[in-house]
Steps between C-alpha positions, in 0.01 A plus 500: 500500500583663814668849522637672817675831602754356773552899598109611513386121663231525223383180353306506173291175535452288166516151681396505830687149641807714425390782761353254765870373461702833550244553809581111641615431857805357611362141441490608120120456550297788357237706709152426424424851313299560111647769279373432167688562211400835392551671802821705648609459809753823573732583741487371841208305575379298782223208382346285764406179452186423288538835359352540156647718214294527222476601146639791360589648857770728607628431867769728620697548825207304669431291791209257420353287805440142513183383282434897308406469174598811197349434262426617097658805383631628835727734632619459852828732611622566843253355700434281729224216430365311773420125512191374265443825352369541149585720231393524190520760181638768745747679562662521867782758566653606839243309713464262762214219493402302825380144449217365288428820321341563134611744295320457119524764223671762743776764478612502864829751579721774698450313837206303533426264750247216497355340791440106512175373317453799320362537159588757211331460206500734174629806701807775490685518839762719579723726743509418833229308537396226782197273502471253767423151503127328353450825311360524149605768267345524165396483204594782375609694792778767502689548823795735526688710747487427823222309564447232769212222463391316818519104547151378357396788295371524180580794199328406246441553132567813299606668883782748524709532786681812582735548807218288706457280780211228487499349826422124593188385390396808285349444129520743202351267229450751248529801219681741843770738521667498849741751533648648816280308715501221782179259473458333859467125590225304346374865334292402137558781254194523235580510099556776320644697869742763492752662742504841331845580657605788253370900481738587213798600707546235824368161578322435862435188672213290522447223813174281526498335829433081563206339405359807280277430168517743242242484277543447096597789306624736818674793511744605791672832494804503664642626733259231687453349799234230536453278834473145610149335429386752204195431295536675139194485257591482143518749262622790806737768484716517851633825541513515917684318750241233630531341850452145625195340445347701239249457221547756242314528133550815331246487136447821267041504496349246245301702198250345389217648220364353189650507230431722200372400160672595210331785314 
């Protein structure tokens, strides 16, 4: 059967020649479009050609480009989804994809926008957030409030984002939290880093300059300002404004004695 709510434009699929047939041309002809039967397709929706609809999915007040895929248990509402993007087991709210993204096992909403070729995998996005195009995001990333990720960067697993700006070509791969900062173009920031942006009452800023490595397990206490070129050996502690071109490792004294034996 096939059920519809003429005043709401909401179709409950159950046979889907029947909804390929309310959505025909003038020829009678229906598009070329896959909603499959346990989907719904609400309100007012747009569905390009070769568009996929898959199992279980809610689509509401949508526009879905020619050739995107959503697929298996997801929820896509007021957005935007650009040609041969892919979506699967996620839920997209209030966003706008660009072509040929991939967004798997994500919760992506409050105005997000996704560049062209970008992947999101496994990850919580949210609140004015804008990642450019080729970017990779995940897994297990969390990226809220006002952040801004460059075209061909990479935030990687188990990384949290907090109003942020990773410039183009800058990599966060791991176990960080970022808040308050700005990472500069084609920067690498170590595992285990941290922008220590909070004293208890205020938060202060923290910007690392282009083409800066900071070393695994860093920490940088804001408010910091860190120059182009830096070199930042692992395990430091940056407390001081460093200029261009600087190599900086900052190391509590090894102790070393032998060890006791009991009694």
């Amino acid at each position: 059967m096939f059920f519809t709510n003429a005043c709401a434009m909401e179709y409950y699929t159950k046979k889907l020649g029947v909804v390929m047939q309310e959505n025909s041309n003038d020829s009678g002809k229906a598009r070329d479009f896959f909603v499959h039967p346990t989907a719904q397709v609400l309100g007012s929706n747009t569905i390009g050609k070769g568009a996929h609809i898959g199992a279980f999915c809610v689509v509401e007040d949508c526009e879905i480009g020619d050739g995107a895929k959503v697929d298996f248990c997801s929820s896509v509402r007021r957005a935007k989804i650009g040609k041969e993007c892919f979506v699967m087991r996620s839920m997209v709210e209030d966003c706008v994809l660009q072509k040929m993204c991939k967004i798997i096992n994500s919760n992506l909403y409050g105005n997000v926008k996704i560049g062209a070729n970008t992947l999101v995998r496994n990850s919580e996005i949210y609140d004015n957030i804008d990642i450019g195009q080729n970017a990779t995001v995940g897994v297990f990333a969390h990226v809220h409030n006002n952040c801004k990720i460059g075209d061909f960067a990479r935030v990687g697993n188990f990384v949290e984002l907090k109003k942020t700006t990773v410039c183009s070509g800058a990599k966060c791969a791991h176990l960080a939290y970022l808040g308050d900062g700005e990472i500069g173009e084609n920067t690498n920031i170590g595992a285990g880093t941290i922008f220590c942006n909070y004293d208890g009452k205020n938060k202060f800023p923290t910007r690392v300059g282009a083409r800066c490595f900071v070393g695994s397990n860093c920490t940088l206490i804001a408010p910091l300002s860190i120059g182009d070129d830096c070199f930042i050996g692992a395990d430091s502690c940056v407390c001081e404004d460093l200029p261009s071109g600087t190599f900086f490792v900052r190391r509590s004294k090894d102790t070393k004695q032998r060890r006791r034996k009991d009694g």
